[in-house]
NUGU-183417 format. One record per residue (C-alpha): x, y negated, z negated; residue number from 1; chain. Coordinates in steps of 0.02 Angstrom, whole numbers, m for minus. Example, Ala and Ser with C-alpha at 12.3 -4.5 7.8 and 13.67 -1.06 7.14 Angstrom:
REC; 615; 225; m390; 1; A
REC; 684; 53; m357; 2; A
//
This chain:
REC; m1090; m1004; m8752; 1; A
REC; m1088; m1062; m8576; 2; A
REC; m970; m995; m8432; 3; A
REC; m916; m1080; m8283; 4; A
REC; m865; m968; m8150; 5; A
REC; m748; m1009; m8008; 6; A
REC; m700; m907; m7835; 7; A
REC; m601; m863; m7696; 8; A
REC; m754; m909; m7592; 9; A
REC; m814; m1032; m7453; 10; A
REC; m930; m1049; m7302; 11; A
REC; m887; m1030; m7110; 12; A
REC; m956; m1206; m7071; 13; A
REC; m881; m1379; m7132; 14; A
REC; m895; m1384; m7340; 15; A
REC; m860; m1515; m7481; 16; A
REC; m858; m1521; m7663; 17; A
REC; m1001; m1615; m7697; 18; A
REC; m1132; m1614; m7553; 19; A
REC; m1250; m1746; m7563; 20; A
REC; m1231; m1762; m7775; 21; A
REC; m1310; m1919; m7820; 22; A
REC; m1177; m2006; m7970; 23; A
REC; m1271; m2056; m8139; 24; A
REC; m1154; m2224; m8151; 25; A
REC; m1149; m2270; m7957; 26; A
REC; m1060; m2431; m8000; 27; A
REC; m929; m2460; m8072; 28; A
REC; m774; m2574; m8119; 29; A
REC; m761; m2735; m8003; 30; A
REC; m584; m2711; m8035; 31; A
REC; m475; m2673; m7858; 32; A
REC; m434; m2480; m7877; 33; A
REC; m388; m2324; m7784; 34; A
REC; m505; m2166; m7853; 35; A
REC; m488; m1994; m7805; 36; A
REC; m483; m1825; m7849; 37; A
REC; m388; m1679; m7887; 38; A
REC; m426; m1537; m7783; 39; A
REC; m383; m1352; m7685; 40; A
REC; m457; m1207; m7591; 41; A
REC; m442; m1042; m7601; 42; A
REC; m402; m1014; m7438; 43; A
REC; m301; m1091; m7301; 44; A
REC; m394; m1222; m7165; 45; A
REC; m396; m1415; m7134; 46; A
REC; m461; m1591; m7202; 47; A
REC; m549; m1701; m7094; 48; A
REC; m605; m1804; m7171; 49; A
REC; m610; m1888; m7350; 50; A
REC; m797; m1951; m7400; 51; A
REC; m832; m2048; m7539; 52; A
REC; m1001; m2115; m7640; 53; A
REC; m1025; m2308; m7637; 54; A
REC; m1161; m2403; m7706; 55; A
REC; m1092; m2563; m7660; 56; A
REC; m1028; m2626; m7520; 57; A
REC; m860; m2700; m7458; 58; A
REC; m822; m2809; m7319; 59; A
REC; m652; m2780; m7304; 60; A
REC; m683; m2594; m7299; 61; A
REC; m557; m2460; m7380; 62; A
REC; m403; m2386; m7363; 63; A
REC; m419; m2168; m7377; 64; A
REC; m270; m2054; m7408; 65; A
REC; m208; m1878; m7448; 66; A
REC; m76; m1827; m7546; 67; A
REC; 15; m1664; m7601; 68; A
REC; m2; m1676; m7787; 69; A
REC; 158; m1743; m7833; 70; A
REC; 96; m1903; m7703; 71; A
REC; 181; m1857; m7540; 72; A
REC; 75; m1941; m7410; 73; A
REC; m17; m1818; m7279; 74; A
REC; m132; m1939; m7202; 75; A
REC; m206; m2126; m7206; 76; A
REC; m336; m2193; m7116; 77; A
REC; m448; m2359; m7118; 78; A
REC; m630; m2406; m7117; 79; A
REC; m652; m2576; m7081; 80; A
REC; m817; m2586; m7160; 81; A
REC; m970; m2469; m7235; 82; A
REC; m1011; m2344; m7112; 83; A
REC; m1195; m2305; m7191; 84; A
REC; m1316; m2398; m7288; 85; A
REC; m1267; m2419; m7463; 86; A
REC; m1305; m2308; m7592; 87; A
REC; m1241; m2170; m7468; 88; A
REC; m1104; m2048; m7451; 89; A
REC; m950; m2137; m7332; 90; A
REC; m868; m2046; m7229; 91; A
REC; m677; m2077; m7164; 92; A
REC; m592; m1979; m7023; 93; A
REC; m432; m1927; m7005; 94; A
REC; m352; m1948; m6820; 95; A
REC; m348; m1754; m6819; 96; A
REC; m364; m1605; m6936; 97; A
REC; m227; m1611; m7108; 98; A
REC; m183; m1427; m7123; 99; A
REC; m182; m1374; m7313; 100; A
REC; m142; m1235; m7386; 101; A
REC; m218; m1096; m7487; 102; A
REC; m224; m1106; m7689; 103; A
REC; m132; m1280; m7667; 104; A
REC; m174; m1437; m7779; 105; A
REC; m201; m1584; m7671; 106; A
REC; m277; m1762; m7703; 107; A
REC; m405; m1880; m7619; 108; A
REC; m439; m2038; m7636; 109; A
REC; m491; m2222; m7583; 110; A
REC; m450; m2381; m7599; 111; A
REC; m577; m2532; m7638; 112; A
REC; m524; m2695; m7659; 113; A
REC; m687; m2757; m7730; 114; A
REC; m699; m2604; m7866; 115; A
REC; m867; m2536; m7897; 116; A
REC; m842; m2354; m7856; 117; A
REC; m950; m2234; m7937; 118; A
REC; m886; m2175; m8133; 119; A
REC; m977; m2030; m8221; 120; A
REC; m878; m1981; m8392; 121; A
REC; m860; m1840; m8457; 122; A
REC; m924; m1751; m8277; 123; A
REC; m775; m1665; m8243; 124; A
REC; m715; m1593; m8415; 125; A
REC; m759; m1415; m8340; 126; A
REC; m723; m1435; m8154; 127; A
REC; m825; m1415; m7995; 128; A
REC; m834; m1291; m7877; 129; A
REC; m899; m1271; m7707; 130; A
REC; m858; m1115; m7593; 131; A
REC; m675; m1110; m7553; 132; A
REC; m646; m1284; m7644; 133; A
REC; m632; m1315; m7826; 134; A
REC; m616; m1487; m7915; 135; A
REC; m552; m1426; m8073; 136; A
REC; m565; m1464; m8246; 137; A
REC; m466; m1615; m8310; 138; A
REC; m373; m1538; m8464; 139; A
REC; m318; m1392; m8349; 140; A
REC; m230; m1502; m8217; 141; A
REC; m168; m1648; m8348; 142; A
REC; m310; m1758; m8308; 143; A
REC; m474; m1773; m8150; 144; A
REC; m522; m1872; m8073; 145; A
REC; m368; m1983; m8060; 146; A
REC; m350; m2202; m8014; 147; A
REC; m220; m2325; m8003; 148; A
REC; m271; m2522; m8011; 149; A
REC; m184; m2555; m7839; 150; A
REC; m148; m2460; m7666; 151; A
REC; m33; m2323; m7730; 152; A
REC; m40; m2141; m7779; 153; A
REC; m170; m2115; m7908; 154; A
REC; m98; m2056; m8093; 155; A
REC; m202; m2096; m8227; 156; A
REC; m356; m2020; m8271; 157; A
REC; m479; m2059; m8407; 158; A
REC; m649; m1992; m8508; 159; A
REC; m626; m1835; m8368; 160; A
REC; m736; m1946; m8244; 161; A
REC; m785; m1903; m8080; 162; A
REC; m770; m2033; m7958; 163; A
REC; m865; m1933; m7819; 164; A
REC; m714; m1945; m7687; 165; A
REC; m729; m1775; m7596; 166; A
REC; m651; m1690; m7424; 167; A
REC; m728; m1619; m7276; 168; A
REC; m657; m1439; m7256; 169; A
REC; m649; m1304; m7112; 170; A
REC; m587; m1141; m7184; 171; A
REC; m476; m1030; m7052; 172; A
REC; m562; m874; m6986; 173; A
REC; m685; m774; m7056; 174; A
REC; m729; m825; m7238; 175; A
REC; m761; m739; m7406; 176; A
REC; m920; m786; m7509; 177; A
REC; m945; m737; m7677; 178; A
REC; m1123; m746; m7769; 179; A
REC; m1147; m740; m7953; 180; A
REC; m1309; m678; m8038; 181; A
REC; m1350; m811; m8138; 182; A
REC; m1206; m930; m8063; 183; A
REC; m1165; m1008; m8241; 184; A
REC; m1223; m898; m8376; 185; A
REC; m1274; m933; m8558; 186; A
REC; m1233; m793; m8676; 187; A
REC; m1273; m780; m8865; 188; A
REC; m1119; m793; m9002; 189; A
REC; m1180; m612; m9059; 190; A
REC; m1174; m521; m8852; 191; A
REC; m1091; m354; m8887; 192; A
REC; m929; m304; m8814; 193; A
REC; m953; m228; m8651; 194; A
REC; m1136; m345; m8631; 195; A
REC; m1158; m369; m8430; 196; A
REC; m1117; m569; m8401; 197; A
REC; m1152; m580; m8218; 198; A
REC; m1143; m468; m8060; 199; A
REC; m1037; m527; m7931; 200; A
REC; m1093; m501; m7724; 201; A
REC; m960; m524; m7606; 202; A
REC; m997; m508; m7414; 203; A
REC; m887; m565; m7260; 204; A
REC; m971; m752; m7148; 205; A
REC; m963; m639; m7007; 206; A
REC; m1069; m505; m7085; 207; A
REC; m938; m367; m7103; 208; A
REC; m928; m292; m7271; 209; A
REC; m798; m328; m7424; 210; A
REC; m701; m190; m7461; 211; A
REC; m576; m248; m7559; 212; A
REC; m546; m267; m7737; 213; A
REC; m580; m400; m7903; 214; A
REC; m489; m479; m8000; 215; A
REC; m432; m618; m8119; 216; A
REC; m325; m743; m8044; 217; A
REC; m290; m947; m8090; 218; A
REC; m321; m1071; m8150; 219; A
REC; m436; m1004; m8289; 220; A
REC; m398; m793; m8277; 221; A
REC; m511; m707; m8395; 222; A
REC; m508; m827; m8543; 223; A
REC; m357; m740; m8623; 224; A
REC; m449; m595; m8614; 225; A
REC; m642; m610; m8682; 226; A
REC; m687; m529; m8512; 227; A
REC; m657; m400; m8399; 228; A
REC; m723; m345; m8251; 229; A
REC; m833; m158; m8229; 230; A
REC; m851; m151; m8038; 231; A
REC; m922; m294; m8004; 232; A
REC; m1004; m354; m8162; 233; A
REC; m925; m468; m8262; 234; A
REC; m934; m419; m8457; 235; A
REC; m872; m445; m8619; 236; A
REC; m719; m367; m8637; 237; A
REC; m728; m210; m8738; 238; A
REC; m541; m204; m8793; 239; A
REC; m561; m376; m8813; 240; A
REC; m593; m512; m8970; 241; A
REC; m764; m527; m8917; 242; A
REC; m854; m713; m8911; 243; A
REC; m902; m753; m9053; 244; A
REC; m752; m884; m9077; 245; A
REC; m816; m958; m8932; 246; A
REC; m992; m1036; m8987; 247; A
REC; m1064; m1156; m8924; 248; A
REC; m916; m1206; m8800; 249; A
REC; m912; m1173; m8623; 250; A
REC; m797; m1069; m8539; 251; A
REC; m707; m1047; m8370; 252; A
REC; m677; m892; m8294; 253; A
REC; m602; m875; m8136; 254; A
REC; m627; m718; m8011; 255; A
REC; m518; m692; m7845; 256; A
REC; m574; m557; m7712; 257; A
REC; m443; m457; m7605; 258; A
REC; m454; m365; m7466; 259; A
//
């Protein structure tokens, strides 16, 4: 059993979902679509920008929005053409920062009238995350990454693929960062209750030191209660119905720090 572990976490500098991730389908579709991506942070700051992976290029350049999740409009901008040589991450920015808000679904996305954006099934059945920002898994938000054949809101999602459309984020103030020991831990079917899953290190971006409190908070909580936390080790829950039902599956966990 595998377990995904996302946090109330993020870096004092500009951060995105996917970095410089390299897609194993870089081209896809020739069909005109908008991509994008389902997406929040777990704290308050601003987009500004939208980037995006292309492998092909398009002459007429793209169209790049954000929306609140139920498609309100927050910002549009154009790029006439590629702004990099293709394959390369394109980048799209906004006329000024997009304020969004903490623990608050949002989508990106693009629009290519030639198609050919990159498609990997399957890669985001169990969500992304990256600092403050977490792509989440597609069953959990009723389908990621999301496209619509035309220039309108994206909807429909399919196979859970990842289309590689990210944001460029700035966090507000000083920033949490969480560490996990491993980061995505395998555990056996047979781990005894109470078994140590990971030890969790939070510290302050400006060096000051966390002395607040964790916890389980959304999307994912504590797997309806397989785990617990022991100051800050993660473990098996020992009230709890252990993981054996859970073989061979991989599990997310999330973990929210207070202070």
């Amino acid at each position: 059993m595998a377990v995904f572990m996302s946090a109330g976490v993020s870096s004092a500098q500009q951060i995105s979902i996917f970095g410089n991730a390299v897609p194993n389908n870089p081209i896809g579709s020739k069909n005109a679509v908008m991509l994008g991506i389902k997406f929040w942070s777990s704290q308050s700051g601003t987009i500004s920008a939208i980037r995006f992976y292309r492998a092909v290029t398009n002459s007429s350049g793209y169209v790049v929005e954000l929306y609140t999740a139920g498609g309100t409009l927050l910002a549009s901008t154009r790029l006439s053409q590629d702004t990099c040589s293709v394959p390369c991450w394109e980048v799209a920015n906004f006329s000024g920062p997009i304020p969004i808000s903490a623990n608050t679904t949002y989508v990106a996305a693009y629009y290519s009238s030639v198609g050919y954006g990159a498609s990997d099934a399957y890669a985001l059945s169990n969500g992304v995350a990256s600092g403050s920002l977490t792509a989440p898994a597609s069953p959990a938000v009723g389908g990621n990454g999301v496209y619509q054949h035309k220039r309108a809101f994206p909807t429909s999602s399919y196979q859970a693929s990842n289309y590689f459309v990210d944001v460029v984020f700035t966090p507000t103030g000083p920033t949490l960062i969480l560490n996990f020991n491993p980061p995505n831990p395998s555990i056996p079917a047979n781990a005894p209750l109470g078994s140590v899953v990971a030890t969790i290190s939070p510290s302050w971006s400006d060096g000051s030191p966390f002395t607040g409190v964790l916890s389980f908070g959304q999307p994912y909580s504590n797997d309806q209660g397989t785990f617990a936390l022991s100051g800050k080790n993660l473990i098996i829950n020992p009230s709890g119905p252990g993981v054996s039902g859970d073989a061979n599956t991989i599990q997310n966990v999330t973990i929210v720090a207070t202070q």
